[in-house]
Backbone bond lengths (Angstrom), bond angles and torsions (degrees), N, CA, C in turn:
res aa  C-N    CA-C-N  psi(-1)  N-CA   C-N-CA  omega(-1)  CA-C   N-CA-C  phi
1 X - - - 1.442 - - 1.520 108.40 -
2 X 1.374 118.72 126.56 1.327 127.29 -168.86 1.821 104.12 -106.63
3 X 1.479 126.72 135.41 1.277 110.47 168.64 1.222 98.91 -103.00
4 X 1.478 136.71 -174.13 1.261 148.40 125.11 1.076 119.92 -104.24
5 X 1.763 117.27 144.00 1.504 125.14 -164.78 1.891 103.98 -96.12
6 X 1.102 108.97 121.35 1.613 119.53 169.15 1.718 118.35 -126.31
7 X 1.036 104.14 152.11 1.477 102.80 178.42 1.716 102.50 -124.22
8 X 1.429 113.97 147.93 1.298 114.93 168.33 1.118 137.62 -134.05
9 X 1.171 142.53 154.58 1.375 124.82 -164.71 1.736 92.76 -92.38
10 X 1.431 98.50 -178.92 1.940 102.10 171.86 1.286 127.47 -74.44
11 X 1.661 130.99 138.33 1.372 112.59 165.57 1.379 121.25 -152.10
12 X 0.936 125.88 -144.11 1.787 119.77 -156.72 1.630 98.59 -125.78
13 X 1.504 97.06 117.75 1.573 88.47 160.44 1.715 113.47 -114.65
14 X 1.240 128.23 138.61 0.966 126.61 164.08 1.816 117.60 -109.82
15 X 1.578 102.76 142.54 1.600 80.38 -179.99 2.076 87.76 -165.10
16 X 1.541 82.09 -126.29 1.502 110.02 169.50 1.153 135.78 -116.53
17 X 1.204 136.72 112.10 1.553 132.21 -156.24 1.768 126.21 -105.47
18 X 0.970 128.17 141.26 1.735 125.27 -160.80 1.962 99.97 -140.91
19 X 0.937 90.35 119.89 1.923 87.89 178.89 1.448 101.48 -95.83
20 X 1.174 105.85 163.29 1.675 100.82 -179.25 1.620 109.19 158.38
21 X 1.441 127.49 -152.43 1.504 147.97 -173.95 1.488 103.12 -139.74
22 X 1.139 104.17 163.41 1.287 117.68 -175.55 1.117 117.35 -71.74
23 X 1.471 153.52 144.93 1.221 136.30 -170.76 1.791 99.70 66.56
24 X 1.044 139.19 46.37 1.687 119.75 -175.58 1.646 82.70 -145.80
25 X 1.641 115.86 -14.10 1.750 103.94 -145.77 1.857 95.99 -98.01
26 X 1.089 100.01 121.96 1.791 93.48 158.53 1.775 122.60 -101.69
27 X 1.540 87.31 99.78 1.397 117.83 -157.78 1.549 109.17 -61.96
28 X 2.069 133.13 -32.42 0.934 144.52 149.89 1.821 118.95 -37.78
29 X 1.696 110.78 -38.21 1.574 116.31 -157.37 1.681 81.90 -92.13
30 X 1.255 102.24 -43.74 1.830 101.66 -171.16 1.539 110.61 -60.45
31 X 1.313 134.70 -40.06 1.170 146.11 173.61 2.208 109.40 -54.68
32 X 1.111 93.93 -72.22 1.380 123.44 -177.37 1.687 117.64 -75.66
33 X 0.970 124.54 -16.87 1.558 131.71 163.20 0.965 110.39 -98.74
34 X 1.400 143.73 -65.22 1.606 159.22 -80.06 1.937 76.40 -150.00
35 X 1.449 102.85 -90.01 1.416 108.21 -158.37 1.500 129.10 -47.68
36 X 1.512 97.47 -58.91 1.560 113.57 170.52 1.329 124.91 -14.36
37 X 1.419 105.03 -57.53 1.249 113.16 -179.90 1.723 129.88 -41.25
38 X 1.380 90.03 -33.95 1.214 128.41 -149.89 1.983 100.22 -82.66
39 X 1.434 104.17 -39.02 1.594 129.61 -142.83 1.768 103.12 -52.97
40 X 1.341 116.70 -32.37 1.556 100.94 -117.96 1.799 73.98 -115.52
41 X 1.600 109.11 -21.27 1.512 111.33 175.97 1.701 101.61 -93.21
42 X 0.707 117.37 4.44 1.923 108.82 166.90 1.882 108.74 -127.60
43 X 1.232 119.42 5.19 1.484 126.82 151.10 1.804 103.76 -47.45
44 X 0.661 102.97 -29.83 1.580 101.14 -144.49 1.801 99.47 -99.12
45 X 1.561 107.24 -34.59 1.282 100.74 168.47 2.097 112.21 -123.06
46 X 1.299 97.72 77.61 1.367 100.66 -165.95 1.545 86.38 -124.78
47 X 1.495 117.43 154.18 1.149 118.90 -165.21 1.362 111.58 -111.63
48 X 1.057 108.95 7.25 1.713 112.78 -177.85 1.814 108.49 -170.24
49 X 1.010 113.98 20.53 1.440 119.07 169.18 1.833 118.60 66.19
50 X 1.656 104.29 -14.70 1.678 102.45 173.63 1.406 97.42 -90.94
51 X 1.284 90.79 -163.25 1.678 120.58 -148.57 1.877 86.33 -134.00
52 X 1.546 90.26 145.87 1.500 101.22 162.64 1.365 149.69 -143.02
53 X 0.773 132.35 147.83 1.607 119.43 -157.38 1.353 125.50 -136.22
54 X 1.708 107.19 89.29 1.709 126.61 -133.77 1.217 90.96 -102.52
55 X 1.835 132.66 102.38 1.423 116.26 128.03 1.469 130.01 -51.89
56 X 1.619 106.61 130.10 1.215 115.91 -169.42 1.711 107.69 -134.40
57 X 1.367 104.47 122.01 1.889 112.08 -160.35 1.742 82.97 -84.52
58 X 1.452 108.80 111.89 1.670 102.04 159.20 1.651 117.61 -122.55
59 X 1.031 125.80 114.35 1.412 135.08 179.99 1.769 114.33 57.18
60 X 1.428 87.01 -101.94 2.127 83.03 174.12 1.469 99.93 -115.87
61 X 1.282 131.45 39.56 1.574 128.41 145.35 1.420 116.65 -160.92
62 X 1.462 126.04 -166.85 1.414 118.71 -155.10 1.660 80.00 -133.25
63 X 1.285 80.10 149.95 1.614 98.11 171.26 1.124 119.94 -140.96
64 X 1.795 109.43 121.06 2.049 134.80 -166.76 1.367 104.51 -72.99
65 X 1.250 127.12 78.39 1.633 104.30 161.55 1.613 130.90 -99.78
66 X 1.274 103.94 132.35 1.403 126.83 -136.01 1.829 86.64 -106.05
67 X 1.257 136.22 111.93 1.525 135.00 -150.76 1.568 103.58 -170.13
68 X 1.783 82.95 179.72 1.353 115.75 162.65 1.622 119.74 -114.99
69 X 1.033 126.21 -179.28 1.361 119.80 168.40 1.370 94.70 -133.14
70 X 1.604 111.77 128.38 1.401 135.54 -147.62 1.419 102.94 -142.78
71 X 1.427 110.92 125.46 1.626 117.92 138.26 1.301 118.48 -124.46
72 X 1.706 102.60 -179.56 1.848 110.73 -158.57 1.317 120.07 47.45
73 X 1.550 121.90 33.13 1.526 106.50 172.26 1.850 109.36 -97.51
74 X 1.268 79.27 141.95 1.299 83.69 -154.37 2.062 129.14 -81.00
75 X 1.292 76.28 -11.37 1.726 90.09 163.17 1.832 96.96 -160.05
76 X 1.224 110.43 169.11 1.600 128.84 -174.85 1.536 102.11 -91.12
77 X 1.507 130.88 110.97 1.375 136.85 167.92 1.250 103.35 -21.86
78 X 1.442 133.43 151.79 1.527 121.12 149.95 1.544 116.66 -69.72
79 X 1.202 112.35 130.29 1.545 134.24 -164.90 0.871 108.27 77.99
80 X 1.591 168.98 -18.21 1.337 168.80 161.13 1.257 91.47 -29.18
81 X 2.063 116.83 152.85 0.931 116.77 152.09 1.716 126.05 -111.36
82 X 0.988 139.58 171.91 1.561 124.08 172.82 1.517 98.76 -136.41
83 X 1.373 103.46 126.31 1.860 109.12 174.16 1.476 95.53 -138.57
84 X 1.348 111.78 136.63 1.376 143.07 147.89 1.545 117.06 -45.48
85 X 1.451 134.02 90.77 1.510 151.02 144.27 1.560 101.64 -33.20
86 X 1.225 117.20 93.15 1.761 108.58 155.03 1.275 103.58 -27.18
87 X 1.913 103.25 150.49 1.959 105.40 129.10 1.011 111.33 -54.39
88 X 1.530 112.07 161.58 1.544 133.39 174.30 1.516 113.85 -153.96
89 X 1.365 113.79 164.21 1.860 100.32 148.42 1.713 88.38 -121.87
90 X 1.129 114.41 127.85 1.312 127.68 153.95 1.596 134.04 -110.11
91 X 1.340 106.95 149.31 1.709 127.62 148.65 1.412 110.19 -50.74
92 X 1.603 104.56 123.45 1.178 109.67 -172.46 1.767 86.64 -128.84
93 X 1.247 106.96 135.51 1.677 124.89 166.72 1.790 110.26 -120.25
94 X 1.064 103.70 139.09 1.336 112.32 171.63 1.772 126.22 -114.97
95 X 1.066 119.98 125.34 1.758 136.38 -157.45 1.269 89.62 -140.88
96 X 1.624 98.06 170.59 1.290 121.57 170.98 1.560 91.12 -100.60
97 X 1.884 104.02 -176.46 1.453 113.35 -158.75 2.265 93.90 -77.47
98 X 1.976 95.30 -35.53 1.358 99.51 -178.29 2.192 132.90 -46.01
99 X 1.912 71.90 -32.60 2.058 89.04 170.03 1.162 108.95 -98.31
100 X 1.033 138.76 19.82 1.669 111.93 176.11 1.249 108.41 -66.76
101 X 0.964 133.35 -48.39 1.843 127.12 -170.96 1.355 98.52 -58.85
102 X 1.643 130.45 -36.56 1.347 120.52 -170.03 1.284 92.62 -96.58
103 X 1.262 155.77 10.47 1.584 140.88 -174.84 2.132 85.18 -103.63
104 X 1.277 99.91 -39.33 1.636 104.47 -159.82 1.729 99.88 -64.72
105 X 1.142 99.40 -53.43 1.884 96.54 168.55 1.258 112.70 -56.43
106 X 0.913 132.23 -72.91 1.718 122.31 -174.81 1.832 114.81 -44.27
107 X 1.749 112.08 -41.49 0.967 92.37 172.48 1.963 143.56 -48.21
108 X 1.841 80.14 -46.02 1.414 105.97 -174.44 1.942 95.09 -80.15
109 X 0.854 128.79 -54.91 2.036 132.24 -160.55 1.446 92.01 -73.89
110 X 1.812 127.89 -38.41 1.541 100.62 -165.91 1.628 111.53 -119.95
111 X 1.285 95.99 -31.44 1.686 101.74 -163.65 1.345 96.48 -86.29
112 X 1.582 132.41 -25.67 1.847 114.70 -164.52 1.523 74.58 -79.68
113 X 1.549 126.03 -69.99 1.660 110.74 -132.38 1.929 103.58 -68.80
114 X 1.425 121.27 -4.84 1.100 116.40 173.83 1.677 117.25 -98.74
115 X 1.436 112.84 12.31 1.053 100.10 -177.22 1.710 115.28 -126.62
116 X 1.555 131.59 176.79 1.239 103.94 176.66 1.542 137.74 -81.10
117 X 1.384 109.82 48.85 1.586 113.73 -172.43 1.453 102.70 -130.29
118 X 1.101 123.19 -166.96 1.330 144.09 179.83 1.621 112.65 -164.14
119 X 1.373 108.53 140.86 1.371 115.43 177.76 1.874 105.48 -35.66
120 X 1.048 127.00 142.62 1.231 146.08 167.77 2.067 109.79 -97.00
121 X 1.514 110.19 78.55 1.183 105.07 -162.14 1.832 115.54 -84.65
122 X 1.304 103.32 10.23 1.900 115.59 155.28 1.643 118.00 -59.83
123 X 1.732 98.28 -38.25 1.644 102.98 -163.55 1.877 92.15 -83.92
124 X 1.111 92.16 -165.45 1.498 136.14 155.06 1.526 150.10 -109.07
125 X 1.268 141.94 112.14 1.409 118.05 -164.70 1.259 99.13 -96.05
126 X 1.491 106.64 165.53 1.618 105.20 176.78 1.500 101.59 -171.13
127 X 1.254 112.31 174.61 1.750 134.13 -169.66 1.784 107.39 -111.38
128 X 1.562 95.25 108.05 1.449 83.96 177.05 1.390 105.15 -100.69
129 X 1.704 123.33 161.50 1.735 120.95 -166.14 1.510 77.77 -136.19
130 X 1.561 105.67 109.95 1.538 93.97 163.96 1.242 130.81 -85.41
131 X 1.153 123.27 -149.85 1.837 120.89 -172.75 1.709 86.23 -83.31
132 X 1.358 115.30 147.55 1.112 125.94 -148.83 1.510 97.10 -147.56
133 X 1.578 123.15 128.21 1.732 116.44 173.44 1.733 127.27 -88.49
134 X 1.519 75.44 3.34 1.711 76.29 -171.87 1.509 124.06 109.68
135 X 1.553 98.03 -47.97 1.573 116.28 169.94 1.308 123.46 -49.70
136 X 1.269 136.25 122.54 1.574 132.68 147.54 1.502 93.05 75.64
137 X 1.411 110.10 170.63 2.068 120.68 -179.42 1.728 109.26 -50.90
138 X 1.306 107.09 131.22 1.225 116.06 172.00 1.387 111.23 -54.68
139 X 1.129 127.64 144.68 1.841 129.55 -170.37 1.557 89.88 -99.27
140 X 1.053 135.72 179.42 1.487 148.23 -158.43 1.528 103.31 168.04
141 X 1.339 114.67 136.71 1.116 140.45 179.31 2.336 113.09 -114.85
142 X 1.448 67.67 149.62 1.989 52.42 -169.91 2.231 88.60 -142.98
143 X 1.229 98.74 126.12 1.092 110.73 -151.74 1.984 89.43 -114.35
144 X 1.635 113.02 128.03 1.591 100.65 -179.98 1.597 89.44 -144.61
145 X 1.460 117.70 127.27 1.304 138.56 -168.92 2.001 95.80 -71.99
146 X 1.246 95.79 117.84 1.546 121.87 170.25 1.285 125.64 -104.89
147 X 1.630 126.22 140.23 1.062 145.88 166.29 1.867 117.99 -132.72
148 X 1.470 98.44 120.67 1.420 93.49 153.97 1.289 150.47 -5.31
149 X 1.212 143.52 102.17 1.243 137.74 -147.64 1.438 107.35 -69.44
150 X 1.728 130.85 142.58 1.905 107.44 -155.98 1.609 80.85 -88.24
């Protein structure tokens, strides 16, 4: 498993939001119920045409937001949520949409503890879906905030 190293500055996702535990989220209903709604008024101010899919550690549970990353929008959908993505420099792995559950274990079970970083627990990890043609398995990017080993 190969990462690539990127760094990013901070930005805005707006989308659909699900509180919960890991293993609790049905990531298809959250996408396709939840988001949709959402799609066709944040097309328009999305900053790079993918889709994103922000674990976010909040107090005593995690929260899936299922988005775009947006500027100039000009008011918040009703029910939409908007959360702020730290900077980071992250490990970036690339899968299709079919491995993510198996790209996400290996990242976290083989490649962090064997490699020289450690989770970066300021950032956020998340799933980027880029602009996509339709053709053949969607590619997916899976992005996990890194730090130097102390």
């Amino acid at each position: 498993m190969e990462a690539r190293f990127l760094s990013r500055e901070a930005f805005t996702v707006v989308g659909a939001a699900k509180a919960g535990q890991l293993g609790e989220f049905n990531y298809g209903e959250i996408w396709e119920k939840q988001y949709m709604p959402f799609d066709e008024r944040l097309k328009p101010h999305s900053l790079d045409g993918g889709y994103y899919g922000v674990t976010l550690g909040e107090s005593d549970h995690l929260l899936y937001l299922a988005g775009m990353a947006v500027a100039g929008l000009p008011e918040l959908p009703e029910g939409a949520t908007r959360r702020e993505v730290p900077a980071a420099h992250y490990a970036v792995f690339d899968c299709l949409v079919s491995t993510i559950g198996a790209t996400w274990q290996a990242a976290y079970g083989q490649w962090l503890p064997a490699s020289d970083y450690e989770l970066d627990t300021t950032g956020c990890d998340f799933e980027y879906y880029p602009p996509h043609s339709g053709e053949g398995e969607m590619p997916v990017e899976i992005w996990i905030p890194v730090k130097a080993k102390a």
